[in-house]
Phi, psi and omega in degrees: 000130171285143202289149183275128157354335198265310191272346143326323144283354172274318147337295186286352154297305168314270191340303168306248156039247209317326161321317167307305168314320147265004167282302208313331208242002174312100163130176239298322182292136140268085191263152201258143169343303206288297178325337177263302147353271187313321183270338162244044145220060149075002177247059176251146175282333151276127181286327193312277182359296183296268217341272147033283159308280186306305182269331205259291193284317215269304174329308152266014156280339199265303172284343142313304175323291187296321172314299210288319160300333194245007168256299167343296177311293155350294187277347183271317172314285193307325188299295193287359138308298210273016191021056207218127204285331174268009162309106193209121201316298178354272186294333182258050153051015167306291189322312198299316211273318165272048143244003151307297176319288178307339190264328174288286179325337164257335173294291187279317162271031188318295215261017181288311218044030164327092169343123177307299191316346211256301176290308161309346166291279205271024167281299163323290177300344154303317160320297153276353164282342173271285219290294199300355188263323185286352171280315165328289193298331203270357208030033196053047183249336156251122163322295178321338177278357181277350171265289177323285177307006172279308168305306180320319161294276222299303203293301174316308197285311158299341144279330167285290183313334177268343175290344185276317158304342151315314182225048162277180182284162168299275256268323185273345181244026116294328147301332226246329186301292173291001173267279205323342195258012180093103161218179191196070162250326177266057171272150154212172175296313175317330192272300183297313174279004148282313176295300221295311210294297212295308179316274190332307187288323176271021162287297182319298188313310200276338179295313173319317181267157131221321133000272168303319195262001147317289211269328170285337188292345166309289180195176186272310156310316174263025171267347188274352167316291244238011202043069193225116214287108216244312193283302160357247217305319200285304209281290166333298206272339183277308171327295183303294188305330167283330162303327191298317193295304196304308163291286194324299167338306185296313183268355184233356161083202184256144179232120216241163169056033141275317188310302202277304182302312189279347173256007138298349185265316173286327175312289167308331147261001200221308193153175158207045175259157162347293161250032179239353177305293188310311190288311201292323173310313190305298160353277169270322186309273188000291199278335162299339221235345194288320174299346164290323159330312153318313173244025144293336187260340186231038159263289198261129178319147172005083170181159202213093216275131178298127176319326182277034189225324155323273187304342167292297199281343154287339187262331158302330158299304163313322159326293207287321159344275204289009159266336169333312196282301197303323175274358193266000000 
């Protein structure tokens, strides 16, 4: 028997909860129910303890959340623009491009002090300034060709960072290698209040079009039918969605295939009309991503696996699923 709609979200609100409750206390430190109680609400006696809690734990459960929730989001915006089930930040070459931006800005420009978010910014909107002159010529008349040239980008962009990182010094372009595959080791509250506001706000925005993007899922006539400006908002929305990506990149570097995996899974439990798209994505993207964090941090003893090397091989297995289905 299927699970009813209403309880699916109480299920997916537990499932958060214990999930918090036990990423928090996940690592080399061992903190106790009650020592965790105590500390987050100000009456703990050990500074280790709070540090711990406060500077360590809670910051990067926070910035998971918020990656994981806002690459979900992403990825259900792209799909149901371009109506295309394999739409994904990843695959429409966002992720690629702001990690150019960033790859430039640290590499070639060390002592500039450009902000990562600022360059990982104008990576994206390259990124995406390439998919639309390739849609333009094209008259938006095929969707599909916006997932294609999405790859095309992401393949291009992602070539330039590794010739720039070829012949970069090693020590900067190890670093830069191991960010690009996704970590949340450099998380702080600092970090968390870039992300979490850009994540809120294009929620707020697309529940505003909520409407309009509903009504694209038909065909683009007949949302133009219904008067709903279909290149305005496909343009808006492309726009948003590379910025949201574009800060997560800066702080957590790329992380692939959450866009894609988590809203065919919410579509089947929460729904596929907009908002219940939109919340449920945000959920579970959250709660999927603290746990692959959870187990990047904890398979190999004082050793720290890249996210994206998770989520690559899980979201691949999924891939090939679902063209199996799709071609089924």
């Amino acid at each position: 028997m299927p699970i009813k709609r209403s309880y699916v979200w109480w299920l997916a609100g537990g499932a958060l909860l214990l999930t918090l409750m036990m990423s928090i206390r996940l690592g080399s430190a061992e903190i106790r129910y009650i020592q965790l109680w105590h500390s987050i609400w100000q009456q703990q006696l050990d500074p280790l303890i709070d540090a711990i809690v406060w500077q360590i734990r809670l910051p990067r459960i926070a910035m998971a959340f918020f990656a994981g929730a806002g690459l979900a989001v992403c990825g259900a915006l792209l799909q149901n623009m371009s109506r295309n089930p394999l739409a994904d930040p990843y695959l429409f070459g966002l992720i690629a491009g702001a990690g150019l931006g960033a790859t430039i800005s640290t590499i070639l420009f060390p002592d500039q002090q450009l902000p990562l978010a600022i360059a990982a910014f104008a990576g994206a909107a390259l990124a995406v300034m390439l998919v639309i002159l390739v849609c333009i010529s094209h008259g938006w008349q095929q969707v599909q060709v916006m997932l294609l040239a999405g790859v095309a980008v992401s393949f291009m962009l992602s070539a330039i960072s590794s010739f720039i990182l070829y012949f970069a010094d090693p020590f900067a372009a190890n670093r830069v290698i191991f960010w690009l595959m996704g970590s949340l080791s450099r998380s702080d509250w600092q970090g968390v209040a870039i992300v979490a506001p850009a994540v809120l706000v294009l929620m707020v925005l697309a529940l505003a079009f909520r409407r309009q993007l509903d009504a694209m899922l038909l065909h683009d006539e007949s949302a133009r039918t219904l008067g709903v400006p279909v290149e305005r908002i496909r343009l808006l929305f492309l726009l948003a969605t590379s910025a949201v990506t574009a800060f997560i990149v800066a702080q957590c570097g790329g992380i692939a295939f959450v866009g894609l995996m988590i809203p065919h899974l919410v579509r089947q439990w929460f729904g596929v009309t907009l908002l219940p798209l939109l919340l449920g994505s945000a959920l579970v993207g959250g709660i999927f991503l603290i746990w692959v964090d959870n187990l990047a941090r904890s398979l190999l003893q004082q050793q720290e696996i890249p996210l994206g090397v998770i989520t690559s091989v899980i979201g691949s297995v999924f891939f090939l699923i679902l063209l199996r289905r799709q071609q089924g």
